[in-house]
C-alpha positions as a Markdown table, in Angstrom:
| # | Residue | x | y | z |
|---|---|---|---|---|
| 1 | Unk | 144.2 | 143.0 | 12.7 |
| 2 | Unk | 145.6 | 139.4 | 14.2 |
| 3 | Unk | 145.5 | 137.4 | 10.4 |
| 4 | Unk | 143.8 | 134.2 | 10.4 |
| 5 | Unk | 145.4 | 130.8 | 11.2 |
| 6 | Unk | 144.0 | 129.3 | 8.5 |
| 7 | Unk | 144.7 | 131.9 | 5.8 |
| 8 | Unk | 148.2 | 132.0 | 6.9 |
| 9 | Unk | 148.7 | 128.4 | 6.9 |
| 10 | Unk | 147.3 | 128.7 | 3.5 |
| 11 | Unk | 150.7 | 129.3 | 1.7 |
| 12 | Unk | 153.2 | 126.6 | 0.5 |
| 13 | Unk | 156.2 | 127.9 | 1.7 |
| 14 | Unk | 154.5 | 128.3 | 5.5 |
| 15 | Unk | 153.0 | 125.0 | 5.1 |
| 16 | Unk | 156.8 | 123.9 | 4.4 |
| 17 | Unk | 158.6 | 126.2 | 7.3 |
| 18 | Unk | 155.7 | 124.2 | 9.8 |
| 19 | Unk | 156.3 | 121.0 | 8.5 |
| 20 | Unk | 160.2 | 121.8 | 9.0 |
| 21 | Unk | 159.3 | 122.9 | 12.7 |
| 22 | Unk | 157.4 | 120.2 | 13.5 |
| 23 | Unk | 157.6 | 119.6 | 17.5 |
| 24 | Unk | 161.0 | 120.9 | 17.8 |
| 25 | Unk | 162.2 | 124.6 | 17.1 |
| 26 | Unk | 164.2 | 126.2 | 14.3 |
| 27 | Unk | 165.6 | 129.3 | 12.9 |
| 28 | Unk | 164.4 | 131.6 | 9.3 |
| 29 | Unk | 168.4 | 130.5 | 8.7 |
| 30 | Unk | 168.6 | 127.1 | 9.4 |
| 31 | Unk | 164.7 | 126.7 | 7.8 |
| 32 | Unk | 166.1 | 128.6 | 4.4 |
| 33 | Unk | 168.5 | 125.9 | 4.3 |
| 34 | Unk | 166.5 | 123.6 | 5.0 |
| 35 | Unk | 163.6 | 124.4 | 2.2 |
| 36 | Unk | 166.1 | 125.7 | -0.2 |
| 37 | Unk | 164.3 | 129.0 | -0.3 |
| 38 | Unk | 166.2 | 133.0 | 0.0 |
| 39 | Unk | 166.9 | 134.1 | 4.3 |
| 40 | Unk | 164.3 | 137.1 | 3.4 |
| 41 | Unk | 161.4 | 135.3 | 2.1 |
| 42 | Unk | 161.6 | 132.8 | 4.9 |
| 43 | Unk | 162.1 | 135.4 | 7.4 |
| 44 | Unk | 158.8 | 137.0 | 6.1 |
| 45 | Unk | 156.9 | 134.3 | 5.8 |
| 46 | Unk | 158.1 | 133.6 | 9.6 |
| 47 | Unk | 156.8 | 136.6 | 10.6 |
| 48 | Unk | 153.4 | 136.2 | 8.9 |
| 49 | Unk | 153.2 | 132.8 | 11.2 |
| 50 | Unk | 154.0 | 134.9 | 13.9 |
| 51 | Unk | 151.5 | 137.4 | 13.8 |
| 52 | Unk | 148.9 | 135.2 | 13.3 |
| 53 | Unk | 149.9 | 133.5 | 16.5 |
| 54 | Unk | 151.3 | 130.2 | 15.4 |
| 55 | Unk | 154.6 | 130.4 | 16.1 |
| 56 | Unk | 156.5 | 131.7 | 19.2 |
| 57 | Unk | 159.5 | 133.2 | 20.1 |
| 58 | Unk | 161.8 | 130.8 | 22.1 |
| 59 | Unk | 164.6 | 132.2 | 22.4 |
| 60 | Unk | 167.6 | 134.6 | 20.8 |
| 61 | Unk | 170.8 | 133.7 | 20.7 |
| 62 | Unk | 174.2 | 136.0 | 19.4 |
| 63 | Unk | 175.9 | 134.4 | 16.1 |
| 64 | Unk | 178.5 | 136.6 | 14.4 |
| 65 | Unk | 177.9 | 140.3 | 15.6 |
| 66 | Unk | 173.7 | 139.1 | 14.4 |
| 67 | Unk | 170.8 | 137.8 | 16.5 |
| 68 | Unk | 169.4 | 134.3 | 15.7 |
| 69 | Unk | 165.2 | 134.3 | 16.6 |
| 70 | Unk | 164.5 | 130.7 | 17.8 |
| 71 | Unk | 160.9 | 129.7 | 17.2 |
| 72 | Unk | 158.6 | 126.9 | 17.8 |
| 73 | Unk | 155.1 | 126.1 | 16.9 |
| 74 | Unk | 153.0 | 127.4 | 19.3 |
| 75 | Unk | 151.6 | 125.1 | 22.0 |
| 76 | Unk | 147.7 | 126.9 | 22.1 |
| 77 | Unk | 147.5 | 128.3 | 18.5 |
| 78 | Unk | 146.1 | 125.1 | 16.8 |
| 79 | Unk | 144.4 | 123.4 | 19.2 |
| 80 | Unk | 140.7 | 123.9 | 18.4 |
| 81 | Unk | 140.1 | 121.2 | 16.0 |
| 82 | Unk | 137.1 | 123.5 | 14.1 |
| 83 | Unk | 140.7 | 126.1 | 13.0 |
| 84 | Unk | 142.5 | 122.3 | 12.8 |
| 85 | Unk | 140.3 | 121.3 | 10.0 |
| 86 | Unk | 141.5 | 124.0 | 8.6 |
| 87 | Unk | 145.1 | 122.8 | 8.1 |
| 88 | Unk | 146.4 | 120.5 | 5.6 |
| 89 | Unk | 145.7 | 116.8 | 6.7 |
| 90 | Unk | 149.3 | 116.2 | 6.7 |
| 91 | Unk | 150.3 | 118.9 | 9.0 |
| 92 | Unk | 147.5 | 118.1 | 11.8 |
| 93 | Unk | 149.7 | 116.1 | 13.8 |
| 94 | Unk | 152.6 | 118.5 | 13.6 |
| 95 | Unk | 149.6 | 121.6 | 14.9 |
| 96 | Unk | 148.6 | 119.7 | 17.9 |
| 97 | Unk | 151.6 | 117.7 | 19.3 |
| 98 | Unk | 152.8 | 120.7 | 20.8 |
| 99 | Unk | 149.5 | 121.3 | 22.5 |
| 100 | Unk | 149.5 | 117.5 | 23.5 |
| 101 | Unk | 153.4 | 117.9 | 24.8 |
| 102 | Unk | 152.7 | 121.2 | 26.9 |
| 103 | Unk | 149.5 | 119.7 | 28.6 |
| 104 | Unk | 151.6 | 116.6 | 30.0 |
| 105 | Unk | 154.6 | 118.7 | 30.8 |
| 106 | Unk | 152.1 | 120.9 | 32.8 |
| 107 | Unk | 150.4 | 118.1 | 34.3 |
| 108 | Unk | 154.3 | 116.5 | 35.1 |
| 109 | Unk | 155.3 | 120.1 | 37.0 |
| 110 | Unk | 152.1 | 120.6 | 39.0 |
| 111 | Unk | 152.6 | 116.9 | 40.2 |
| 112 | Unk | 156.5 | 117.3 | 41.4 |
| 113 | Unk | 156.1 | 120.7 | 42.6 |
| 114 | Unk | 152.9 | 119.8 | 44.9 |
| 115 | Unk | 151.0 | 122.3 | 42.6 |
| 116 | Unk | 148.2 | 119.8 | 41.6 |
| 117 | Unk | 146.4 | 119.6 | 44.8 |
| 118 | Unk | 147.7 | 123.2 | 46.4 |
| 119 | Unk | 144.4 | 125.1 | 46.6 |
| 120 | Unk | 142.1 | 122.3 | 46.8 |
| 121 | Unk | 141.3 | 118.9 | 44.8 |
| 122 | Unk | 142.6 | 118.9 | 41.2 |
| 123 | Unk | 141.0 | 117.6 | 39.0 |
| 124 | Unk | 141.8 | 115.0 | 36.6 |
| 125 | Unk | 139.7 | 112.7 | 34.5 |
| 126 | Unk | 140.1 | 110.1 | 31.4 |
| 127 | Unk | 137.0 | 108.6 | 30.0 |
| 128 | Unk | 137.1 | 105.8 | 27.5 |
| 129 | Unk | 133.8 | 106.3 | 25.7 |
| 130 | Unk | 132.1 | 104.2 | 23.3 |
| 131 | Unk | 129.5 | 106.5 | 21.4 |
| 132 | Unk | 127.6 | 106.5 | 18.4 |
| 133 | Unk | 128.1 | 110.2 | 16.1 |
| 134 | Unk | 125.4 | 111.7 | 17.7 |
| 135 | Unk | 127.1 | 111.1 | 21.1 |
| 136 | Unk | 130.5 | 112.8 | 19.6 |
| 137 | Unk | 128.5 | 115.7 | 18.4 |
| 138 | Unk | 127.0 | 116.0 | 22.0 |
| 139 | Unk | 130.8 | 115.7 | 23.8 |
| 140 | Unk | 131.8 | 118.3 | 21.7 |
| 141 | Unk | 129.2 | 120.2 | 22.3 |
| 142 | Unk | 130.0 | 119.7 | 26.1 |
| 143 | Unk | 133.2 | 120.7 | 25.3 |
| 144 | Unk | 132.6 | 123.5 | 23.9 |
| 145 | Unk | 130.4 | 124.7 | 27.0 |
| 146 | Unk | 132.9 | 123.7 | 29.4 |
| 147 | Unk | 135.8 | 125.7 | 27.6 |
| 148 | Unk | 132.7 | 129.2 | 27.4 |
| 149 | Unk | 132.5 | 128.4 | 31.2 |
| 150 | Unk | 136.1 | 128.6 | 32.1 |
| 151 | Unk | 136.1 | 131.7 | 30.0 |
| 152 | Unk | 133.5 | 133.5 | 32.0 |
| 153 | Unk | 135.8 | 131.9 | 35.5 |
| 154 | Unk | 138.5 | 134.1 | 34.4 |
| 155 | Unk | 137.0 | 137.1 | 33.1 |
| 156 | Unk | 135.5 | 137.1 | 36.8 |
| 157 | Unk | 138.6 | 136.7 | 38.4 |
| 158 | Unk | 140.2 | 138.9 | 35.9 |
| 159 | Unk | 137.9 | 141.6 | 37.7 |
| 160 | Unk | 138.0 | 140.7 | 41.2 |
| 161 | Unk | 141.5 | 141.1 | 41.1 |
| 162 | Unk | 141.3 | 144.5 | 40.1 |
| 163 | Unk | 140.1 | 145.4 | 43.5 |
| 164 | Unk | 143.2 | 143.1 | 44.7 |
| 165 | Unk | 142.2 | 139.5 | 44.9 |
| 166 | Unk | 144.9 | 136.9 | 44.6 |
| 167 | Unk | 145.5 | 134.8 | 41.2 |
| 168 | Unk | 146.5 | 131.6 | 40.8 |
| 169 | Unk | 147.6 | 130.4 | 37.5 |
| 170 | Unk | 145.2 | 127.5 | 36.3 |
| 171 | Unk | 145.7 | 124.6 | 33.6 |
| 172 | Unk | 142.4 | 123.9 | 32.5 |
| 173 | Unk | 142.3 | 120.6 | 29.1 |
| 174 | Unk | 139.8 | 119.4 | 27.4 |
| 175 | Unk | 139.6 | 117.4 | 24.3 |
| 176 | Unk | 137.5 | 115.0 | 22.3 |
| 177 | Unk | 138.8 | 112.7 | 19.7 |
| 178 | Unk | 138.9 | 109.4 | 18.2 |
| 179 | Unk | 141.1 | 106.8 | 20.1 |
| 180 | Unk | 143.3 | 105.0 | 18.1 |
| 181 | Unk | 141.8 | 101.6 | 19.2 |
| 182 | Unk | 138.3 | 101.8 | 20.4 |
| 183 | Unk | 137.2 | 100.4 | 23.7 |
| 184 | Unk | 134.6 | 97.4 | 24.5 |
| 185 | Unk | 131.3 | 98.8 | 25.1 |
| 186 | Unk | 130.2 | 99.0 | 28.4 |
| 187 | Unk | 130.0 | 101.5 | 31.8 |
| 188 | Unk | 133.3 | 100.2 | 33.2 |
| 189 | Unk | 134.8 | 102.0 | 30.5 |
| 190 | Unk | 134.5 | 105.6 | 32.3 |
| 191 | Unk | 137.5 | 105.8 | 34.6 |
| 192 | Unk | 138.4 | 108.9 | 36.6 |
């Protein structure tokens, strides 16, 4: 049974290793250093992070006849603001700037490898919305159908490729939030 982000980012010394991770990547040794707590209790509280599916494996590397387990935070794990609210205020940005960072570094490749228009029109669209909080509560709601939608698209090509279809590996982003400075009202606001 897959523990739940928000009960496992519900310990101190997890809150901590996170905090210590932040958008870059790190090691239980270099993170027991860092926090001042014992290599064991760091590397099990690392695991509990990983098997609730916050953290990710990056990458192993050999140190003294040992292997050191390289992790990051992981880029899909926190992006759902419902399991964000969940995390401590002061750890939100830290939960979805890897999410942020991996959607523009997708959108980056698929521009310089010719990927974004390959099969068909991408798709790519920024609105600058003025709304009042029953207009956020109905994006989000659109949100939410959009993501239940894309769902269903692969769990339907999930099964026509049983009987040997091709797949093509899809980006799909969505968000809703606050901007940092608001726009002036008005319809030339939407841009796509």
């Amino acid at each position: 049974m897959k523990l739940s982000i928000a009960k496992a980012l519900g310990h101190e010394i997890r809150f901590k290793l996170l905090t210590e991770i932040g958008t870059g990547t790190s090691s239980p040794r270099r993170l027991s250093r860092e926090i001042g707590e014992s290599l064991s209790n760091v590397t099990y509280h690392v695991k509990v992070l990983l098997k609730a599916g916050v953290l990710e494996l990056v990458k192993t590397v050999p140190r003294r006849g040992a292997t050191e387990h390289i992790y990051r935070i992981k880029a899909v794990a926190l992006t759902d603001f419902t399991t964000l609210k969940a995390v401590p205020r002061g750890l939100r940005s830290h939960a979805a700037a890897p999410a942020m960072q991996s959607i523009i570094e997708g959108g980056i490749g698929a521009l310089e490898s010719g990927a974004l228009d390959k099969h068909g029109p991408g798709k790519l669209n920024c609105l600058l919305l003025s709304v009042d909080d029953k207009g956020c509560e109905e994006i989000i709601a659109a949100i939410d159908a959009l993501v239940e939608r894309c769902l269903v698209a692969h769990e339907g090509s999930a099964k026509r490729s049983e009987k040997g279809g091709d797949q093509v590996s899809v980006t799909v982003f969505s968000g809703g939030f606050e901007s940092a400075s608001a726009p002036s009202p008005g319809p030339d606001d939407a841009s796509s």
